[in-house]
N, C-alpha and C positions, 0 to 999 in steps of 0.2 A: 542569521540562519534560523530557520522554522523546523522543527521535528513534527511529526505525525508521529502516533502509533496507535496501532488498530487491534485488536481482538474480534474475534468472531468464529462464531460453529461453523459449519458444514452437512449438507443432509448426505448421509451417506452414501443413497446413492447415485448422488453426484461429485464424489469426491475427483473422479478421472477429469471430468468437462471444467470441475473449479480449479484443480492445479494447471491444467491446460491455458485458460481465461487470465489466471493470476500470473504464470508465467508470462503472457504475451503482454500485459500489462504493463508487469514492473518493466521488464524489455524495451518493451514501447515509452514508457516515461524517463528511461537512462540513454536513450538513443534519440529522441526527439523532443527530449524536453531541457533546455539550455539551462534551468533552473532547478530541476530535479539532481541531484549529485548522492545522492541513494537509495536503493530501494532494497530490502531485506523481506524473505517472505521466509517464515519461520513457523513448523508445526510441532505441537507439544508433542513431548515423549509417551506420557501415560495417556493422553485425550487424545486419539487420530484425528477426531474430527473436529479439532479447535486449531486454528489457525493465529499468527499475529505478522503484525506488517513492521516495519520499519524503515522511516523516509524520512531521509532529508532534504529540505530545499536553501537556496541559497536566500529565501525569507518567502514572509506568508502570499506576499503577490505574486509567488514564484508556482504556487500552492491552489491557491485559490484562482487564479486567472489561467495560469501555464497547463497547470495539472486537471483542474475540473472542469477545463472547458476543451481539453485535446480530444478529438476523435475517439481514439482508443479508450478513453474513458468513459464515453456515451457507451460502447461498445464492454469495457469490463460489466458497467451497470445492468447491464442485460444478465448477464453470466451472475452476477451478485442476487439479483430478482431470483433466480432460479436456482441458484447453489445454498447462500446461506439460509441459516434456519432464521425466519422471524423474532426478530429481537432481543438478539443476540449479539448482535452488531455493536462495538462502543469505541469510540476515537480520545486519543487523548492529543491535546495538544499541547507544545512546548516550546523552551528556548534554551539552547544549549550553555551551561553555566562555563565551560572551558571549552570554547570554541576551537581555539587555538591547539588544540589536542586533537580534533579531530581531522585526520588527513584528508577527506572531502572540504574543506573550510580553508584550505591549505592555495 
């Protein structure tokens, strides 16, 4: 298994067109991507406009080929160009230490 998590701003007022883009994303990556087995889009409580992601894939080539090269995701990256605020953006990447706990991994 490969985890992503993402952190990133949003300019405000784009908040409508980036929940819109993110929802059809993570969508589009649980529904057409054989290797994506999560996708969490999560916004702070006290920061409106700080967003974070969370995704699992069934491993990194799941991630890296399945995920960064799907349509929809040429298509998020437009919506990303436009929504979030420059460099603000930061990825973390991971490997899940009890796999066996999580019910996507199942």
């Amino acid at each position: 298994m490969y985890t992503v998590m993402v952190q990133l701003d949003v300019v405000e007022q784009r908040l409508e067109e980036f929940i819109e883009g993110i929802r059809t994303n993570a969508r589009a990556s649980l529904r057409d991507e054989p290797g994506c087995l999560r996708f969490d889009v999560h916004r702070d409580h006290e920061i409106p406009t700080r967003f974070y992601f969370y995704e699992i894939y069934a491993d990194a080539e799941a991630f890296y080929s399945g995920h960064r090269r799907a349509a929809h995701y040429r298509d998020w990256q437009a919506v990303e160009a436009r929504c979030v605020v420059p460099g603000s953006k930061s990825n973390t990447f991971a490997v899940p230490q009890l796999a066996e706990d999580i019910p996507e991994g199942v």
